[in-house]
C-alpha positions as CSV (number, residue, x, y, z in Angstrom):
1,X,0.0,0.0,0.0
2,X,1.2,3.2,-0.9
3,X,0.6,7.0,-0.3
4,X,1.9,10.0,-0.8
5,X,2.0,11.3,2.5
6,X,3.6,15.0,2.2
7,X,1.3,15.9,-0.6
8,X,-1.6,14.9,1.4
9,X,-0.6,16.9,4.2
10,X,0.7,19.3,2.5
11,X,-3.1,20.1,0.5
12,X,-4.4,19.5,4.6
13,X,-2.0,21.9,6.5
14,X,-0.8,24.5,3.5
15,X,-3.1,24.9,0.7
16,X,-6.5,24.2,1.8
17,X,-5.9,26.3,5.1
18,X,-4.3,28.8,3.0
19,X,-4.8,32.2,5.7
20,X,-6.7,29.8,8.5
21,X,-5.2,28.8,11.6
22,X,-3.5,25.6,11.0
23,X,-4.7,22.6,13.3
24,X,-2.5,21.8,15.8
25,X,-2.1,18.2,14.2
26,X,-0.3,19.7,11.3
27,X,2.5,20.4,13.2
28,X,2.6,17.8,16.0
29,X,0.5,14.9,15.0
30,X,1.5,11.2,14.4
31,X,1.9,11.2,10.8
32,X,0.6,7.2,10.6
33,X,-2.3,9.0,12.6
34,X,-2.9,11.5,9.6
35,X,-2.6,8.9,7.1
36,X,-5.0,6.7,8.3
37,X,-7.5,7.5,5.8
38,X,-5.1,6.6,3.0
39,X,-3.8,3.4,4.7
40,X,-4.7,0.1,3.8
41,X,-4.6,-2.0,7.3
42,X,-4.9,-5.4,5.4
43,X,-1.6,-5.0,3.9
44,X,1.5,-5.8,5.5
45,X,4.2,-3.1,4.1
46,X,2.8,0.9,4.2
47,X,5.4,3.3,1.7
48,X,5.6,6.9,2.2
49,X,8.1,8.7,0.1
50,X,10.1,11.7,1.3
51,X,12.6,14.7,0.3
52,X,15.2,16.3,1.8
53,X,13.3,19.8,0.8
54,X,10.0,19.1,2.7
55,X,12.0,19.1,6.3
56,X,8.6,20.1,8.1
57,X,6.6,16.9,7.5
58,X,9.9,15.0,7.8
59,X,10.5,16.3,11.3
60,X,6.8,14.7,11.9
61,X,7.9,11.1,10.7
62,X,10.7,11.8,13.5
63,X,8.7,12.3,16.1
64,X,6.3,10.0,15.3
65,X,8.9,7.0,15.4
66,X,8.2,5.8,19.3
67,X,4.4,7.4,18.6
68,X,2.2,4.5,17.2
69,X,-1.5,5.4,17.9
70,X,-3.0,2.9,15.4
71,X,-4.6,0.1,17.0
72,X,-7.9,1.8,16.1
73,X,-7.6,0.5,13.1
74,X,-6.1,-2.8,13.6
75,X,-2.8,-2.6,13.5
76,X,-0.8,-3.1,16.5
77,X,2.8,-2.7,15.4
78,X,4.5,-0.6,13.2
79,X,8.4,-1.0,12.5
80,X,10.0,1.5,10.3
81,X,12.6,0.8,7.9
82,X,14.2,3.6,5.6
83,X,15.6,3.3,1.6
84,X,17.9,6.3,0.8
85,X,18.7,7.2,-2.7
86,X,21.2,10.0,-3.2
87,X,22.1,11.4,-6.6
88,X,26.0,12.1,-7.6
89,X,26.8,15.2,-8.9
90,X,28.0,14.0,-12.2
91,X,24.8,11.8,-12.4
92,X,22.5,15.3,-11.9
93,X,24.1,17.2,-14.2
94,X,23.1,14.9,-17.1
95,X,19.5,15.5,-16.3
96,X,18.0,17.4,-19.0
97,X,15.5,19.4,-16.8
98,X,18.5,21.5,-15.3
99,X,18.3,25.0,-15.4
100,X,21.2,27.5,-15.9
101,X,24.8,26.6,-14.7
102,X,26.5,24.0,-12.6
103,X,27.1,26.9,-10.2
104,X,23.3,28.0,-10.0
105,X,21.7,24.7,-9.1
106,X,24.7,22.2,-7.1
107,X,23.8,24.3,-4.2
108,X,20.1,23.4,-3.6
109,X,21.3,19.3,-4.8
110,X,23.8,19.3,-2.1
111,X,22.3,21.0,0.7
112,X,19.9,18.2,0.0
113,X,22.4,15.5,0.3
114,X,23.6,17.1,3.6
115,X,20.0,17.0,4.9
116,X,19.8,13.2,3.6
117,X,23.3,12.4,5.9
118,X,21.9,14.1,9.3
119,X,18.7,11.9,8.7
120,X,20.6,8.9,7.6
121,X,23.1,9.4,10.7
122,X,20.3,9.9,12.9
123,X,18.4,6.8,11.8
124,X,21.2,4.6,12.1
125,X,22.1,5.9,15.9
126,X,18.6,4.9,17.0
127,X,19.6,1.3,15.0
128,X,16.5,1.6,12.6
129,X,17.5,-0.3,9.5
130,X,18.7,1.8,6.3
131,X,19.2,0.9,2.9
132,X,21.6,3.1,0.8
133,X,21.2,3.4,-3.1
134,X,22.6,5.5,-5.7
135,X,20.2,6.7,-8.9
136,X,23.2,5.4,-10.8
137,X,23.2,1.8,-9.4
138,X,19.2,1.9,-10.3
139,X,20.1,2.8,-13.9
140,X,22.8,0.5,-14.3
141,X,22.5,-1.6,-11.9
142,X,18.8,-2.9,-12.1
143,X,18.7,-6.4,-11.1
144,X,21.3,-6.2,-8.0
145,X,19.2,-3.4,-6.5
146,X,16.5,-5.9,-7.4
147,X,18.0,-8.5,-4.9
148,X,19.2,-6.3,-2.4
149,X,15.8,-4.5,-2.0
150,X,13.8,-8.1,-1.8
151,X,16.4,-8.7,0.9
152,X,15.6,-5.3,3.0
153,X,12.0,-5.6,2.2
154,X,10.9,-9.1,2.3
155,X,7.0,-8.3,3.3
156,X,7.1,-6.9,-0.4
157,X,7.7,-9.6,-2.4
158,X,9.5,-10.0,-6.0
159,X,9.9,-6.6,-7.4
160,X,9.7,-5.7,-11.1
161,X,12.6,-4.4,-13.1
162,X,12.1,-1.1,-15.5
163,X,14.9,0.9,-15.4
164,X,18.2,0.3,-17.8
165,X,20.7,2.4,-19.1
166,X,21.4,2.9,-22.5
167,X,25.2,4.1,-22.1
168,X,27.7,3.4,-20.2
169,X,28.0,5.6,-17.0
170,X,31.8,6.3,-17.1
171,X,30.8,7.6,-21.2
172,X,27.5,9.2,-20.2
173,X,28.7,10.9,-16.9
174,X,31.9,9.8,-16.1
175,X,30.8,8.1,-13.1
176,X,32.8,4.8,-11.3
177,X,30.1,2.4,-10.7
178,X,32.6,0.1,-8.9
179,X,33.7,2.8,-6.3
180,X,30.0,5.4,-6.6
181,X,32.9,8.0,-7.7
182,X,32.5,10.7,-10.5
183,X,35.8,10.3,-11.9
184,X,35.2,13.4,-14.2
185,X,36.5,16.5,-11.5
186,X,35.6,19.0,-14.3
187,X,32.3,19.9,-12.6
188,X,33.7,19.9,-9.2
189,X,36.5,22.2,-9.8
190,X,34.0,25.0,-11.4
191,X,32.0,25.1,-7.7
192,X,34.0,27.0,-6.0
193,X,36.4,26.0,-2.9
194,X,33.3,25.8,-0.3
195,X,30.7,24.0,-2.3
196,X,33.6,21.6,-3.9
197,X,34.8,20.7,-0.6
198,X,31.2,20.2,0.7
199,X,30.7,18.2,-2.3
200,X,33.4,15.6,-1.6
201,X,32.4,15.2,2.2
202,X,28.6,14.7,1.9
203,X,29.3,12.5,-1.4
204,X,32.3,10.1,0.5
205,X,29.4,9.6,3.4
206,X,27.1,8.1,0.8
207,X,29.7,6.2,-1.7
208,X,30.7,4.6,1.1
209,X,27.8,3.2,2.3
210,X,25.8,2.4,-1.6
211,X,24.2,-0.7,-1.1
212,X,25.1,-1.6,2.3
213,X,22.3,-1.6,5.3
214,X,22.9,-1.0,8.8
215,X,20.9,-3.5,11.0
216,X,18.9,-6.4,10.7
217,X,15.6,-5.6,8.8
218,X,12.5,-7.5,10.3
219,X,11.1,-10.6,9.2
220,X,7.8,-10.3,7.3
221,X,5.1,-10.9,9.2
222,X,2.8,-14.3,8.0
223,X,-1.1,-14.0,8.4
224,X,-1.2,-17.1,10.4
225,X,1.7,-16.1,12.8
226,X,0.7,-12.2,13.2
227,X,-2.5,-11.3,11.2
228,X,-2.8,-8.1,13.0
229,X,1.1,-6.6,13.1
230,X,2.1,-4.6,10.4
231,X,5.4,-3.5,8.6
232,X,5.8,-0.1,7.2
233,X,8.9,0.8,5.1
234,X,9.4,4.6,4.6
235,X,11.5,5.8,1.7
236,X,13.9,8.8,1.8
């Protein structure tokens, strides 16, 4: 079962209370809670998507991690477990929809990727279980992230694979696939002393830890074992 959480609290908190007093859920409520509406309780594995850029709602998933007010609705456990997929900078730049200069838009891309590593970090000090994946290893790299996210997920079953690459990533965008390294520095060196060496930190955090988890991801729950407990698997 899947929903897109932030865009449904978003329409509830921002747009539809546009000049309104906001209810007090918006900013402290158990997001599970707020979903509710949108959740299937028969089905073992809930996805919510996230961004760096929407920091608010993500500060609610935060706080709602030791909050689970659900058995209303039958479900009496809830264990979180969080996918990651950061985006290198030579991988960005061959997006098409860019606007404007290297300079103009590697700011807002790593600021996000610096956002991504406090959450990351913090997930993995409170031993939830991560998953770390690179755009590039779901381009090229389609049927190991197949395996790997089976592995993490295993409430979800075989996954379907749609995603291939037509080039080569070193030809396309100079990217290592063995190491999650852009070997082409061309971009780098044209950021600018700060940014490059921000760059370099928040992208050795992540190449380090591509396709690695921290901590052991729960067994799927069977009907006939648990037919009320269910797993929900956030993605970041």
């Amino acid at each position: 079962s899947q929903c897109e959480g932030y865009e449904f609290w978003r329409r509830r908190c921002h747009v539809e209370r546009a000049g309104k007093r906001k209810p007090a859920w918006c900013q402290s409520g158990n997001v599970m809670e707020l979903l509710t509406e949108h959740l299937d309780a028969s089905r073992a594995v809930f996805v919510d998507s996230q961004s760096p850029a929407n920091a608010e709602y993500n500060k609610l998933w935060d706080a709602s991690l030791s909050s689970q007010p659900l058995s209303h609705i039958g479900v009496k456990t809830v264990r979180q477990v969080f996918v990651f997929m950061w985006i290198p900078l030579c991988i960005a730049a061959s997006d098409r929809e860019k606007v404007g200069t290297p300079e103009s838009w590697s700011e807002t891309e790593i600021s996000n990727l610096e956002e991504m590593r406090l959450r990351h970090s913090r997930l993995v000090e409170k031993g939830l279980p991560t998953l770390v994946l690179s755009r590039a290893d779901l381009i090229w790299r389609g049927n190991e992230v197949k395996q790997v996210l089976e592995q993490f997920l295993p409430c979800v079953g075989k996954l379907k694979q749609r995603t291939r690459g037509n080039n080569a990533p070193a030809i396309c965008c100079g990217f290592d696939l063995d190491l999650h390294v852009c070997r082409d520095r061309s971009l780098y060196e044209r950021l600018g002393a700060s940014l490059q060496a921000r760059t370099e930190r928040v992208e050795a955090y992540f190449s380090g830890r591509t396709m690695r988890t921290t901590s052991r991801t729960p067994d799927c729950f069977r009907p006939d074992d648990a037919p009320r407990q269910k797993l929900s698997a956030t993605g970041a």
